[in-house]
N, C-alpha and C positions, 0 to 999 in steps of 0.2 A: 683919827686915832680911835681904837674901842675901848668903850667903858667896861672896867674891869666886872663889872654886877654884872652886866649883859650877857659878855662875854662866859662869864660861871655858871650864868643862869642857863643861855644855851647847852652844856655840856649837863648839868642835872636832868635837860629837856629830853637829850638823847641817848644819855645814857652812856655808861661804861662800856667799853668790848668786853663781850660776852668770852671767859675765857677758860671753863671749866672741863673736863675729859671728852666729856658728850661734842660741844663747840669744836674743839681740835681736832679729834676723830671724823666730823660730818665734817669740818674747812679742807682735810686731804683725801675725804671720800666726793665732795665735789667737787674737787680741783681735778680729777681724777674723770669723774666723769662728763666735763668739761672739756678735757683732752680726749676720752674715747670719744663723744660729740664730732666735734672736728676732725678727727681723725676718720670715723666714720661717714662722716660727708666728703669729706676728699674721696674714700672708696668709691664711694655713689657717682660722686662724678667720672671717675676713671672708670668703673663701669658700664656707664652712659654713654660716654665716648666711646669704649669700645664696643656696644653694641649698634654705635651709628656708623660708625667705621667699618663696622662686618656689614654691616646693611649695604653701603654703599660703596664704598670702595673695594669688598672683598664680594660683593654681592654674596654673602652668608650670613646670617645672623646670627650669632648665639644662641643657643635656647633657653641659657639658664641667666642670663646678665637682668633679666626684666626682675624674674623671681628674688634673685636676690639683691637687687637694688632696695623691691618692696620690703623686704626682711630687714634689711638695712635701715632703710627709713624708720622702721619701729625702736627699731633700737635710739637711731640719733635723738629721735623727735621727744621719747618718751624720757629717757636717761635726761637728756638739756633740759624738757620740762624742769624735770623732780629738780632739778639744780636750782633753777628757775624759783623755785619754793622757799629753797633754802633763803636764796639772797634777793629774796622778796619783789622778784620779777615778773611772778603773774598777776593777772589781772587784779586791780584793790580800785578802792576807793578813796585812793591818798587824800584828794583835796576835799572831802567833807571829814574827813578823819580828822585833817590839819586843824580845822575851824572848831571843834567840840573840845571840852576843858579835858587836862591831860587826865585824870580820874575816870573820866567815861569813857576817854581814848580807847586807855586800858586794856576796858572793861571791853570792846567791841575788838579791838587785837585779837586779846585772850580767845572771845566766842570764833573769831574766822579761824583763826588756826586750829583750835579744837574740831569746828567742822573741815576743813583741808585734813586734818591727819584720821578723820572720818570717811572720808573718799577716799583715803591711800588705805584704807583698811579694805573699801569696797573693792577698791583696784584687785589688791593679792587676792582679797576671795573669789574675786571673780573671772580674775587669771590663773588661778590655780586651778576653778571650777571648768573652763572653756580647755585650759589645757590636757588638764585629764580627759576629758570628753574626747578628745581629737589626738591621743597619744600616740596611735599604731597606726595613721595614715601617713605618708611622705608627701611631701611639697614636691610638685612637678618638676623634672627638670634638675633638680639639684640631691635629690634622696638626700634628704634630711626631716626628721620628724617633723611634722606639723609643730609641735609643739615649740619650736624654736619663734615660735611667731605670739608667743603668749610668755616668756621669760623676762622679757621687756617690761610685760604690762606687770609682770609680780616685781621684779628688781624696783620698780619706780617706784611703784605704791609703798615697797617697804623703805623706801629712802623719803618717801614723800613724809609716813608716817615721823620716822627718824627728827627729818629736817622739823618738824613742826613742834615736836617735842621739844626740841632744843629752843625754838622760838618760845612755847611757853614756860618756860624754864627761865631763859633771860628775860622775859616779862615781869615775872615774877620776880627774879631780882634785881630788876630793877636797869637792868644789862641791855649792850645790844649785839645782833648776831651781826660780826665783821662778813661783807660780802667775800666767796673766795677771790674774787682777783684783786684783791686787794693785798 
């Protein structure tokens, strides 16, 4: 049986769901980008296949299934990331976090997400910067602007930003941010 103090004390530990406009808007914008993730990896592999398939069983190979597998992967990889952010799935240091009194916790929370929505600043700037630089070239094979290969890198960054905000946000009060699949 659990003792009722414990038991309240754990839920003061973790905190309420985080439940205000910013939290609900970033839980169906990465539920969302969660679905185009996998949806996109399904393409890539349908694509794969059928560039192995024209390889060898049709002896022709596509010219453009490489190119845009790679475009693809930017997208999945970088989109899943930012999601990744939101519902606190990249890299941390959970188990020296766990051991520190909940006051400094905090206090080290606060500072990594501050620096994470600092990188998704660097992200857009510097996707925006590589993409302008390379506007009016086409990607081989597929005639499509270069620049589709740097939208990724701005989209993510500005959700990376987004996601972080909302974690210092629910820090602050005191809140936590509900993972999307949940």
């Amino acid at each position: 049986m659990t003792d009722p103090h414990v038991a309240s004390h754990e839920q003061e530990v973790e905190g309420r769901p985080s439940t205000g406009l910013l939290s609900r808007i970033n839980a169906v914008i990465a539920r969302l980008g969660m679905y185009l993730s996998v949806t996109g990896l399904l393409v890539i592999v349908t694509i794969v296949f059928y560039q192995v398939f024209g390889r060898y069983v049709l002896n022709s190979s596509p010219t453009w299934t490489e190119n845009l597998a790679l475009v693809l992967i930017l997208y999945v990889t970088l989109i899943g990331a930012a999601v990744g952010v939101r519902d606190a799935g990249h890299i941390g240091m959970d188990s020296l976090l766990v051991m520190l009194p909940d006051h400094v916790r905090e206090k080290i929370e606060f500072v990594i997400h501050v620096l994470v929505a600092i990188f998704g600043v660097a992200m857009v700037y510097n996707g925006w910067i590589l993409g302008a630089s390379v506007g009016t070239v086409k990607i081989p094979n597929l005639g499509l602007p270069e620049v589709v290969r740097y939208v990724p890198l701005i989209a993510s960054g500005v959700l990376i930003v987004s996601f972080s905000i909302e974690h210092i946000i629910a820090l602050l009060r005191g809140e936590e941010v509900v993972p999307s699949w949940n």
